[in-house]
C-alpha positions in Angstrom: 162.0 126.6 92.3 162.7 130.2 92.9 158.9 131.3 92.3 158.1 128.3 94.1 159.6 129.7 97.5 158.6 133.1 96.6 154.9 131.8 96.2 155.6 130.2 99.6 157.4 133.4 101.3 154.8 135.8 100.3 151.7 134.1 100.0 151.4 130.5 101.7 153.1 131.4 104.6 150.8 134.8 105.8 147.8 132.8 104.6 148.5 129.8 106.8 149.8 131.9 109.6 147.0 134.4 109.7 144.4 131.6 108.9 145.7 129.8 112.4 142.8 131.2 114.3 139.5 129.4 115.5 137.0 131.3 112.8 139.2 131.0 109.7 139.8 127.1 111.3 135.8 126.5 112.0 135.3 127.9 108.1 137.4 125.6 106.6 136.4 122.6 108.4 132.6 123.4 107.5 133.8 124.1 104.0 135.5 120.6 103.3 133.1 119.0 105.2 130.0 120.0 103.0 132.4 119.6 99.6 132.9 115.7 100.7 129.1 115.3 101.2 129.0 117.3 97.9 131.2 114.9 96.4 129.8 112.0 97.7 126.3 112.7 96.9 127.5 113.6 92.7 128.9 110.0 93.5 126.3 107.8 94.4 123.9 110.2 91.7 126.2 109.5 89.0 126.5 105.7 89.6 122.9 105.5 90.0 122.4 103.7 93.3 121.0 104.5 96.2 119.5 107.5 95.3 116.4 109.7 96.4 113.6 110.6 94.0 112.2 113.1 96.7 111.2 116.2 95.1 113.0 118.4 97.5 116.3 116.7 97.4 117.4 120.0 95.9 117.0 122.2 99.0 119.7 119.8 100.7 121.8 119.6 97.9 121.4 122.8 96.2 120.8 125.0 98.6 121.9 123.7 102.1 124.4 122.5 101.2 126.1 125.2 99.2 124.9 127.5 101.3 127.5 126.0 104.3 130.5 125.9 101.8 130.0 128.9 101.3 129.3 130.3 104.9 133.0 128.0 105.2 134.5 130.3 103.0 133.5 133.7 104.1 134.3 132.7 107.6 138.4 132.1 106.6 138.9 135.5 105.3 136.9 137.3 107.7 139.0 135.1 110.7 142.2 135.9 109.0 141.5 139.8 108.7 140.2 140.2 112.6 143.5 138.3 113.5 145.7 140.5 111.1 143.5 143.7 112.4 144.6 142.5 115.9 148.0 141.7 116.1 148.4 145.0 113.8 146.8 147.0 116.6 149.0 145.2 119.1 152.1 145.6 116.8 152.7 141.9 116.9 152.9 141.8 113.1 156.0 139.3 111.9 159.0 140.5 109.1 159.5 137.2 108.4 156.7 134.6 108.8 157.1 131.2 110.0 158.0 128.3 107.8 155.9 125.6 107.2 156.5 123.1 109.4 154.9 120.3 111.0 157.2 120.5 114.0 156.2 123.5 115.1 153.4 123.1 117.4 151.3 126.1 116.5 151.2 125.0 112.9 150.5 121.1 113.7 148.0 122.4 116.2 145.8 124.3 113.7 145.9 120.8 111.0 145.0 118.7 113.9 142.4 121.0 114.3 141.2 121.5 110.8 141.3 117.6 110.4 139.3 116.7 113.5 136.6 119.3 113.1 136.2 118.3 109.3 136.0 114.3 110.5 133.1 115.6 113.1 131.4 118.0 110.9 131.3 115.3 107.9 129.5 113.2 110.2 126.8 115.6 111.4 126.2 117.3 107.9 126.2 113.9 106.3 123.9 112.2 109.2 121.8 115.0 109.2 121.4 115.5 105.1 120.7 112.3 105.2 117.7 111.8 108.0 117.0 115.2 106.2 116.0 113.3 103.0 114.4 110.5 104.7 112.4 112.9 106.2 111.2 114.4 102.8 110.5 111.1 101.3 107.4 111.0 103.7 104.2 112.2 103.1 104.1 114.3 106.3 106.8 116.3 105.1 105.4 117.1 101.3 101.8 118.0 102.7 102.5 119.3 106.4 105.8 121.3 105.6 104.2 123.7 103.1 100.8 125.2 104.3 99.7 125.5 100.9 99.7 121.9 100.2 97.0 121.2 103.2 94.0 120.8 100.4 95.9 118.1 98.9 97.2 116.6 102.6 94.1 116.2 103.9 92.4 114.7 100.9 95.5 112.2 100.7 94.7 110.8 103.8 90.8 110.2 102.9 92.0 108.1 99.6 92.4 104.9 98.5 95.9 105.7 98.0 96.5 107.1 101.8 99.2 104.4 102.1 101.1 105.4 99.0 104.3 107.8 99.1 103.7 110.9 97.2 107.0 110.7 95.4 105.7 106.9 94.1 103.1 109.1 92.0 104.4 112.9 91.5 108.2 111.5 90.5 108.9 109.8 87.2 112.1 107.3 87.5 115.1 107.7 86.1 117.6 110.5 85.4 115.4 112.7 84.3 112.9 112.5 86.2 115.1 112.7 89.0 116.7 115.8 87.8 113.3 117.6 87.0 112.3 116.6 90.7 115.1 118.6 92.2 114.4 121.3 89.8 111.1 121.4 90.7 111.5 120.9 94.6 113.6 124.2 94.7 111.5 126.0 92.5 108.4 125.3 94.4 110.8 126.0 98.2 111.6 129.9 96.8 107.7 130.1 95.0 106.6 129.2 99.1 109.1 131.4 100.6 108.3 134.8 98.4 104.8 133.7 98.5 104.3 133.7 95.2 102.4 130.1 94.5 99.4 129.6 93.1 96.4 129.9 94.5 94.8 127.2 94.1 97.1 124.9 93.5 96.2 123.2 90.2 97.8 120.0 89.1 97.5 121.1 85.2 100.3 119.0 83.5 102.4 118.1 86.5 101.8 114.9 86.9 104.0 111.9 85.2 102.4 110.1 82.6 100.4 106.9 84.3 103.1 104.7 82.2 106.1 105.4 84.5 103.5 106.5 88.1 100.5 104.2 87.7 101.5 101.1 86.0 104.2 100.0 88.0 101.4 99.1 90.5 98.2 98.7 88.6 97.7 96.4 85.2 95.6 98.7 82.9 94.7 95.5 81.2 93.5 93.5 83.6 89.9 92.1 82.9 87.3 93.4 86.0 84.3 93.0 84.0 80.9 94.2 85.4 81.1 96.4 89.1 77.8 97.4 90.9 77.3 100.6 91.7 74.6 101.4 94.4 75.0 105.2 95.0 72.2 106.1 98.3 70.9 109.8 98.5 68.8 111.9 101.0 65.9 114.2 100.0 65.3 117.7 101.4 61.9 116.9 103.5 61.5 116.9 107.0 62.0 112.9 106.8 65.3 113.0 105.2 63.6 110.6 102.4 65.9 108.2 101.1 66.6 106.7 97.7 68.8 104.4 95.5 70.4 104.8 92.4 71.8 101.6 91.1 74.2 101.0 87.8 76.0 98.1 86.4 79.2 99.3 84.9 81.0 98.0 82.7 84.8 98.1 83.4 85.9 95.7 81.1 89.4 95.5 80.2 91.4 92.5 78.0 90.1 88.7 78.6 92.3 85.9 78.6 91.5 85.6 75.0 92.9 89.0 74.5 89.2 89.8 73.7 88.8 94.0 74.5 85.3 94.8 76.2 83.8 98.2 78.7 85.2 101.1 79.1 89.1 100.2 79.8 89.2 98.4 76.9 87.7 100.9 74.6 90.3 103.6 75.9 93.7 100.6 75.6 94.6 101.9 72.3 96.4 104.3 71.1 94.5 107.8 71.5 95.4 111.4 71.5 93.9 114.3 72.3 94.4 118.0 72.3 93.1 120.3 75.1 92.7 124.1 75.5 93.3 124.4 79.3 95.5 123.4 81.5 93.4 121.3 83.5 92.0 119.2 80.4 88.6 119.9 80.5 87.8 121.2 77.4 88.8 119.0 74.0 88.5 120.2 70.9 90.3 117.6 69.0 90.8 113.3 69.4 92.8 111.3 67.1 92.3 107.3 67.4 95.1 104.7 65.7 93.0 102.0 64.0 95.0 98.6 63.7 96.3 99.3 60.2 97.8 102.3 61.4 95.8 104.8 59.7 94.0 107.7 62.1 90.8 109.0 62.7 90.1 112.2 63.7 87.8 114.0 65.9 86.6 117.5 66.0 84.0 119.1 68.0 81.1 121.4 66.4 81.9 123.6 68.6 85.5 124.6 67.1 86.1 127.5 65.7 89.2 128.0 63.4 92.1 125.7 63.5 93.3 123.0 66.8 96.4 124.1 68.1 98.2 122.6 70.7 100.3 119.6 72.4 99.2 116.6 71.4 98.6 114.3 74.2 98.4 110.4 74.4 95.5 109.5 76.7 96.3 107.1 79.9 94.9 106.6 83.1 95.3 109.9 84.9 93.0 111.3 82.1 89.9 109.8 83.5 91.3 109.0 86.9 92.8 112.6 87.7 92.0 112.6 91.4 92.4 109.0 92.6 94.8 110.3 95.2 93.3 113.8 96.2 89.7 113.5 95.2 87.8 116.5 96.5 83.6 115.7 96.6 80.5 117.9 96.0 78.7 119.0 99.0 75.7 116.4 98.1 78.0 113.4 97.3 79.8 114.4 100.7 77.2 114.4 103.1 74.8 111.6 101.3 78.2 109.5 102.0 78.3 110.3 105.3 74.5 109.9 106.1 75.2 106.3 105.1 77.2 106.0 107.4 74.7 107.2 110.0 76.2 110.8 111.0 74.3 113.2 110.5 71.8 111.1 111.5 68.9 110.8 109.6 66.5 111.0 112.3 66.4 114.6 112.6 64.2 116.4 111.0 65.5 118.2 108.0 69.4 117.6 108.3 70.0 117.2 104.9 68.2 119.9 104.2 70.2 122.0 106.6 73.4 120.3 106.3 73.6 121.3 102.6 72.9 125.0 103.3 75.2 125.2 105.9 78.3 123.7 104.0 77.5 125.2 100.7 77.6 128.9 102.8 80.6 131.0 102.7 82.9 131.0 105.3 86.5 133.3 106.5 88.0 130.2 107.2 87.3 126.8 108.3 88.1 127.9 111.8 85.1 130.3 111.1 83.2 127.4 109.6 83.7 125.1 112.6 82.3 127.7 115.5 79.4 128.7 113.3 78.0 125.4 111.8 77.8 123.8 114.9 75.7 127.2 116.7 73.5 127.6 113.2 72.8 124.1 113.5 71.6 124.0 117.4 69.8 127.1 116.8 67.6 125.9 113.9 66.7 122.9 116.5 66.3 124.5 119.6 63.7 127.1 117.6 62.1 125.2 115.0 61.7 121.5 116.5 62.2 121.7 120.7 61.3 118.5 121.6 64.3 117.3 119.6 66.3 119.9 120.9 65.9 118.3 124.6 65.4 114.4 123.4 68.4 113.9 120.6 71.2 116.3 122.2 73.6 114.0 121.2 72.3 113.3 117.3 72.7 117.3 117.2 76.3 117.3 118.3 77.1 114.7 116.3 75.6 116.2 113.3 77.6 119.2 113.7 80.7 117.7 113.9 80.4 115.5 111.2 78.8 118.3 108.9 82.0 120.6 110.4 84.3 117.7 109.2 82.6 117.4 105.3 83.3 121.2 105.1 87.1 120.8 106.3 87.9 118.2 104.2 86.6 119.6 101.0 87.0 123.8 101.8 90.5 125.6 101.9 89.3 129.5 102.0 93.2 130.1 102.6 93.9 128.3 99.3 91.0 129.2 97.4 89.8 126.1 97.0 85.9 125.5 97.4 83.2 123.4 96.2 84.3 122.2 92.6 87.4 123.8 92.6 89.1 120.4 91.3 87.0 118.8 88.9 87.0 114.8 88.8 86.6 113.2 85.5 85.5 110.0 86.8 81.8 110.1 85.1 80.0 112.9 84.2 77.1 113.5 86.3 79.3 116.0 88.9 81.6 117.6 86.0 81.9 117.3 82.2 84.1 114.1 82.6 83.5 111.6 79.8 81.4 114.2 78.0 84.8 116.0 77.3 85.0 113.6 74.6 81.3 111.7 74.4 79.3 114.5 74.1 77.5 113.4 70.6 79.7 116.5 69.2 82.8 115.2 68.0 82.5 114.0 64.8 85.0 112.4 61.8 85.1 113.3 58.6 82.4 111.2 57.9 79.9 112.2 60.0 80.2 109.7 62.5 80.6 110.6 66.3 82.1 109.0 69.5 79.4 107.3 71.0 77.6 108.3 73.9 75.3 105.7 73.9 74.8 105.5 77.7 74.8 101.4 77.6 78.3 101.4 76.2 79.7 102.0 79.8 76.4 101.0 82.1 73.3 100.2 82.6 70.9 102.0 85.1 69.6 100.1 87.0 67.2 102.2 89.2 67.6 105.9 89.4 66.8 107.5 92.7 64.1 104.9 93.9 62.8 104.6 97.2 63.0 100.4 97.5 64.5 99.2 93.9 63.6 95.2 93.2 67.1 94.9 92.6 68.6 95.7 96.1 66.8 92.7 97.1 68.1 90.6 94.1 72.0 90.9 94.7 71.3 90.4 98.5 71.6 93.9 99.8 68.4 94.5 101.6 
């Protein structure tokens, strides 16, 4: 009992007497506010309900956070040594220091204090964490926060998957994944803030697996059959001729016999696959599990010396690696768009000039967007006049829509040009399914992977002014 009251003469009592002042008093309400958020959140994360998967939950609760229960800290010291420095200066210092007692008023005054500002900041930090990871649960935040995610922002919102949260694709469930989210969210905060990210921005072997991402909306198995593709392309004379291109793929996928056919079914088993780069464009090595277990192996001619590597076990995302943020080649881009009637393809050589003008190097695409539009009107007004005067409007419309191709696709800033991100969805653009089907990768045996062309489609008509078979399925 005796170092009990010695603890309290000496040390509890000059603490709680000096720490009676508003700083110390604002520091130790923001500090026990912030620790019962703390708490609560290691709560409802340890019980497993009610939890955010948002990739940046760690700058709230790793960084914010602490960062006020520690600001709460500093302040209590720093408000008790101004008040000792003052009453020392004013010679106000006790010999004895009062006793702890909650019927002293100055003493219950500074609890009620402490305890009210602690109710009020618990509310505010704890609203405010929480509209705070609302807020980076939205796709706004993960591609409009960050300047350097504006490649992948913009080509977001021109997918099929523009209504899809990004944490429902870039965030595996579960513990873990949750975990290496909030890892990964801070890491990525401090690579933004000392500017140290990459530039481009590669996805490389970021992404989930399509197992935990993909399939919980999309059954891999599911029998589409045959799709027709009609694919419609402009040439580079004065009459913007155009042309067809017409496939019948075969998708394929598991009948309600369980009957495998096309190309999902060939890739549903169990495949691996070894690549040298980051972005898995070059394979050296495929491994196949036949139904009695046993593997086959795969080795390009190209390969020199012994595959090393990670072995990895082919899913969706390996064929479908931009379905989200799918960046287009200048041709696809404005052919698409041509289709659609803008650029219009009554003007005289717009493709033609189109192409130039978005394949040219630009500062920026605020550089792009004042000089496309004046190279555009000048190659008009000079070459062909009378369309200068009569189709004004089909010019300005061209140039915007020729401006817009370029500033959905080009990120000077980010380093991110034509081809920058390669899609593997077919192989006429980039290597895609020739990674693998290229005639070169051969067994022990001799025997390749197929790249018979009719294994996955059958052309149709290939760049044909007026193809039979537009008029056969009813599209012309």
């Amino acid at each position: 009992m005796a170092d009990l009251e010695q603890f309290k003469k000496n040390w509890l009592r000059p603490f709680l007497f000096y720490g009676n002042n508003t700083i110390s008093l604002i520091g130790g309400a923001l500090t026990s506010a912030s620790a019962l958020v703390l708490v609560g959140f290691w709560v409802v994360d340890f019980l497993g309900h009610g939890g955010s998967s948002n990739p940046y939950l760690g700058i709230i609760f790793d960084l914010v956070l602490p960062g006020i229960f520690v600001l709460g800290l500093l302040l209590i010291p720093l408000g008790m040594w101004l008040r000792q420095r003052q009453l020392s200066a004013a010679g106000q210092i006790p010999s004895i220091y009062p006793a702890i007692d909650f019927a002293e008023p100055a003493f219950r005054h500074g609890v009620n204090f402490v305890i009210v500002a602690t109710f009020i900041n618990f509310v505010i930090v704890g609203t405010a964490s929480y509209r705070g990871v609302a807020y980076m649960d939205t796709p706004s935040f993960c591609g409009q926060s960050c300047h350097v995610m504006s490649p992948e922002f913009t080509a977001y919102h021109l997918s099929s998957h523009a209504d899809v949260p990004c944490t429902s694709c870039h965030i595996a469930p579960g513990v873990q994944g949750f975990v290496h989210a909030k890892v990964n969210g801070t890491k990525q905060l401090l690579m933004v803030m000392f500017h140290r990210y990459p530039e481009p921005i590669m996805a490389g072997d970021k992404i989930p697996s399509a197992q935990v991402t993909c399939l919980s909306c999309h059954n891999a198995e599911r029998n589409i059959g045959d799709k027709l593709l009609v694919k419609t392309s402009y040439g580079d004379d004065e009459k913007n001729s155009m042309t067809y291109t017409m496939a019948m793929v075969h998708v394929g996928g598991r009948d309600s016999f369980g009957n495998l056919s096309g190309i999902h079914g060939a890739h549903l088993g169990h495949i691996e696959y070894v690549a040298t780069d980051s972005n898995h464009q070059t394979i050296p090595w495929v491994g196949k599990t036949n139904p009695d277990g046993s593997v086959t192996e795969f080795v390009s001619s190209d390969t020199k010396g012994p595959i090393t590597g990670e072995k990895h076990l082919m899913n969706c995302i390996d064929c479908h690696n931009r379905a989200a943020h799918s960046f287009l080649t200048p041709e696809e881009a404005l052919n698409k768009d041509m289709a659609q009637g803008r650029p219009s393809r009554s003007l005289p050589f717009v493709h033609k000039e189109g192409l130039a003008l978005i394949k040219a190097d630009y500062s920026s695409r605020q550089d792009a967007a004042v000089r496309i539009p004046s190279a555009l009107e000048t190659f008009y007004r000079t070459q062909y006049p009378a369309v200068w005067t009569g189709q004004r409007a089909e010019i300005d419309q061209a140039a915007k829509a020729i401006v817009a191709i370029y500033s959905n696709n080009v990120f000077p800033f980010m380093k991110v040009t034509w081809g920058t991100h390669p899609n593997n969805i077919g192989h006429n653009d980039y290597p895609g399914c020739f990674r693998c089907h290229d005639g070169n990768h051969n067994d022990k045996t001799g025997k390749s992977i197929t790249n018979d062309c009719s294994t996955c489609h059958n052309l149709l008509a290939t760049d044909e002014a007026d193809p039979k078979q537009l008029a056969a399925v009813g599209l012309q």
